[in-house]
N, C-alpha and C positions, 0 to 999 in steps of 0.2 A: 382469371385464368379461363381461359373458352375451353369446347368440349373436348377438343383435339389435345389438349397440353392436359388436360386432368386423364387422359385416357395415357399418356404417354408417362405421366408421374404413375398411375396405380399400374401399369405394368415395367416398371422397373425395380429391378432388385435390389435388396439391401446392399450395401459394400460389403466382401468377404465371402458373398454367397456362392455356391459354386455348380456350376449343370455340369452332371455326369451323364456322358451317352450310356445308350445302354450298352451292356459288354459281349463282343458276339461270343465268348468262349464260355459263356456262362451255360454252367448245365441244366439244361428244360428239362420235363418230360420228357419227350422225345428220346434223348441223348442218354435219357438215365437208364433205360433199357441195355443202351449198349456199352456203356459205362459198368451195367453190373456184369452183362458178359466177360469184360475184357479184365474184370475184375477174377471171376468166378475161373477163366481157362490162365489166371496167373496163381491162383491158388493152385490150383490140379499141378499145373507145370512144374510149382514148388513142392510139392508131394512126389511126382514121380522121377523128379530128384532126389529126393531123400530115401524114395524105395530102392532107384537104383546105387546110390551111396552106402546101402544099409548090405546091399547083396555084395558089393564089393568085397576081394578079400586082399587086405592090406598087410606089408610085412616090411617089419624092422628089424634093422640087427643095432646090438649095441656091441662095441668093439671097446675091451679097459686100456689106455695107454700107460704105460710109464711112468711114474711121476720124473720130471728132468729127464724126459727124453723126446724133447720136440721132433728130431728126424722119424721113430715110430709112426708119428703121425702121419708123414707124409709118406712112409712107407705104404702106410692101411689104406690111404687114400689110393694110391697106385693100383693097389691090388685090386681095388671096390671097382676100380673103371675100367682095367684089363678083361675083371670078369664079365665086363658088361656087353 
């Protein structure tokens, strides 16, 4: 084997081996700065939803039907969207 072919065997790869490029959405430095930002203004965001969730004042009614008397029902419903 001359120098040419023994340089051409020790640079070739096993069978199976595999090159991976580098991945560009891989987070650097760099990125990790803005990564914690975007991290840190989704926290707050999710907070100042649950403050304004919490000041909310929410209201139910519960209305008892009839037993065997399905039309009741659709009465209370009528009533519920008239009032609306």
């Amino acid at each position: 084997m001359n120098g040419a072919a023994a340089a051409r065997q020790a640079n070739r790869k096993p069978k199976g081996t595999l090159t991976v490029p580098p991945c560009p959405g891989a987070i650097f430095e760099e990125n990790a700065v803005r990564d914690d930002e975007v991290f840190q203004l989704a926290v707050s965001d999710l907070s100042l939803s649950d403050d304004i969730l919490q000041s909310e004042k929410i209201t139910h009614s519960i209305k008892l039907i009839e037993p065997n008397n399905p039309f009741q029902a659709v009465q209370e419903g009528r009533k519920h969207v008239e009032e609306m």
